[in-house]
Phi, psi and omega in degrees: 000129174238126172092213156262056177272018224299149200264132148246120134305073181286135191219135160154184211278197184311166166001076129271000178106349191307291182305325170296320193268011180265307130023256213293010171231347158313294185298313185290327168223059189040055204233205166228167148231201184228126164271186204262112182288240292288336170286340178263358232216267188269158187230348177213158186268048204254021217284148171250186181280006171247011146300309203279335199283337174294279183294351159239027126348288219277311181302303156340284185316328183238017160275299214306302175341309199277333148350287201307326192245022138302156174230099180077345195225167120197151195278119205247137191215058175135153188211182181274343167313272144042260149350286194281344189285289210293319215262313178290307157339281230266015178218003180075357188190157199252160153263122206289018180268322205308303189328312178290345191249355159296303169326310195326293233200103169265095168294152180256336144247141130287124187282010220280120155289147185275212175237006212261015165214199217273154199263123179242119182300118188230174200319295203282309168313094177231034175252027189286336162284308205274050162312304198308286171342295187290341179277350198271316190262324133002261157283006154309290197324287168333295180319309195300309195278355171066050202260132158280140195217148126292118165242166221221131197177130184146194166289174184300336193254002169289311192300271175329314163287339157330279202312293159272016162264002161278316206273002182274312197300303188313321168292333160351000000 
């Protein structure tokens, strides 16, 4: 929580759905959220590691930006773990700042989507054969960070009722 603010973390590997339902719990509960700047930022995942130090500068920057105008909430749709899980994928190696830039921003829920719905390929998404793998390293991450999570599965309307009997109970 920064303020009176809770932090939501929608989390989890490629096409699960995060940026529509980070949309659709904005609107539903009358807030903003922050989409993943690394889309505003890059045209390939061809990246060096002072790329990923770059974007995850600018996701900091622009959740903490986004504090002021939220109500009561706000929805994040990637975080920085996130940052380094990829920066590990596609390069073998983390920039040891993303960790100080992860502190940054203490979420108060976390989100992990599953993989249980259908995966759709865009400029940037191409890990869609290492799914498993990649949701596998995913909830690694958390377990390794002792971060509590929700997990979120089903069709679209399993996935949305999960999702806003947490953030209710949590707002509570």
């Amino acid at each position: 929580m920064i303020g009176d603010i809770k932090l939501i973390c929608l989390y989890g590997p490629e096409s699960v759905g995060k940026t529509t339902l980070a949309k659709q719990l904005a609107a539903h509960y009358q807030t903003v959220f922050v989409h993943e700047v690394a889309r505003d930022l890059i045209t390939s995942n061809d990246l060096t590691l002072d790329d990923y130090v770059q974007i995850g500068h600018a996701q900091t920057e622009a959740v903490l930006k986004a504090v002021p105008q939220a109500n009561r909430l706000l929805i994040c749709d990637t975080d920085l773990i996130t940052t380094a899980l990829y920066s590990e994928i596609y390069l073998n190696d983390v920039p040891p700042v993303l960790a100080e830039l992860e502190k940054a921003v203490p979420y108060d829920l976390y989100f992990l989507l599953n993989i249980d719905v259908p995966w759709v390929a865009d400029g940037l998404r191409d890990l869609g054969h290492r799914r498993e793998e990649i949701y596998g390293r995913f909830k690694t991450a958390l377990e390794n960070r002792n971060v509590p999570y929700v997990d979120v599965s089903g069709n679209w309307a399993e996935r949305w009722a999960t999702v806003t009997a947490e953030i209710d109970r949590l707002l509570s």
